[in-house]
C-alpha positions as CSV (number, residue, x, y, z in Angstrom):
1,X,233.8,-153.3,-203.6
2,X,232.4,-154.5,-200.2
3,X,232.7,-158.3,-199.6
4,X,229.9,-159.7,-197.1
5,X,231.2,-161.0,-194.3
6,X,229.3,-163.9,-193.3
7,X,229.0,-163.9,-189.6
8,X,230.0,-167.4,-188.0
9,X,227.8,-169.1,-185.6
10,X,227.9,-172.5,-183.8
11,X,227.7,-175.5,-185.7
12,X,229.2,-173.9,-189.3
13,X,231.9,-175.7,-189.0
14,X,233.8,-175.9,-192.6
15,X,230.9,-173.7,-194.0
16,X,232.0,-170.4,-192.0
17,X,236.0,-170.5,-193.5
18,X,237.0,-169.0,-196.4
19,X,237.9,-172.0,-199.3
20,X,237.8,-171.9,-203.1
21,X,234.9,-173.3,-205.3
22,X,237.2,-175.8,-206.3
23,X,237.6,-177.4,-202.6
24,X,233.6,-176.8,-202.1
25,X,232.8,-179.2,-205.5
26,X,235.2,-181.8,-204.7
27,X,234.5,-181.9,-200.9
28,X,230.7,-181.4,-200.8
29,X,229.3,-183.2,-198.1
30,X,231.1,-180.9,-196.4
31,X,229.5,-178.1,-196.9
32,X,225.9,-179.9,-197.3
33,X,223.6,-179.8,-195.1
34,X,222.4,-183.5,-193.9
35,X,219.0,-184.4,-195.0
36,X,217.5,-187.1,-192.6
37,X,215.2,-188.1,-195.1
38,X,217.9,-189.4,-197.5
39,X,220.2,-191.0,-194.5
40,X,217.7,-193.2,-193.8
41,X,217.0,-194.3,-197.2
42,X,220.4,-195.1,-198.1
43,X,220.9,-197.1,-194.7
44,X,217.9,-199.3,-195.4
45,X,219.2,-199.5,-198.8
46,X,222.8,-200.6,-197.8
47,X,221.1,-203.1,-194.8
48,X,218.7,-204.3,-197.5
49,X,221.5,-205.1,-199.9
50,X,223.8,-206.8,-197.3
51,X,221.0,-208.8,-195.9
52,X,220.4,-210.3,-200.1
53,X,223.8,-210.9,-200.0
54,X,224.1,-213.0,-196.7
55,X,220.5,-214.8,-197.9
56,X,221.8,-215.5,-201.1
57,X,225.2,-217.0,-199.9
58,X,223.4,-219.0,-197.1
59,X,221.2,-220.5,-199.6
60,X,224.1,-221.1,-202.7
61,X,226.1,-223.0,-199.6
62,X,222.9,-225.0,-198.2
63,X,222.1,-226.1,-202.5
64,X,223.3,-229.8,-203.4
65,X,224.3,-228.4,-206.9
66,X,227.1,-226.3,-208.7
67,X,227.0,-224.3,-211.6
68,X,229.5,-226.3,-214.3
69,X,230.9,-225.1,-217.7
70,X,231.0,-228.0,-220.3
71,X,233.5,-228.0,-222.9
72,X,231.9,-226.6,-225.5
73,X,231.1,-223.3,-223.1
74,X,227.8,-223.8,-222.1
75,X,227.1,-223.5,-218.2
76,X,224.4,-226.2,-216.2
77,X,223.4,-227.0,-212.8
78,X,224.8,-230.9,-211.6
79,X,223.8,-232.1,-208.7
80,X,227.5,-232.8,-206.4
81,X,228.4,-236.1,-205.7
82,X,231.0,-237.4,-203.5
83,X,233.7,-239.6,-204.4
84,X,233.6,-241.4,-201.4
85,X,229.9,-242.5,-201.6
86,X,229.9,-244.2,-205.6
């Protein structure tokens, strides 16, 4: 049986040695090729999400309430008072 040998040119990298399927499944973006397209989808995506998250936290620390739990489990919004102004 002739194994084809799969002649090695620049920018292979990992794809030109010899591994086992094994290493190839659990290590696949290593042997992917890179696919603009989706790069700059997920980086919008992951900017996106941490610009909600810095919005959301600038506006929960700029609110005059808190979220409270009353004793019978039930969760409302009260306004927060200081101690030093009553």
């Amino acid at each position: 049986m002739d194994k084809k040998k799969h002649e090695s040119t620049p920018g292979d990298g990992l794809r030109s040695l010899r591994s086992t399927s094994l290493f190839r499944t659990i290590n696949y973006e290593l042997y992917a090729k890179p696919n603009k397209a989706t790069m700059i989808f997920g980086a919008v995506a992951i900017v996106g999400c941490i610009g909600y998250i810095i919005y959301m936290r600038r506006n929960y620390d700029s609110s005059k309430h808190y979220s409270a739990v009353t004793s019978d489990g039930t969760v409302h919004m009260q306004k927060k008072v200081s101690k030093w102004t009553v």
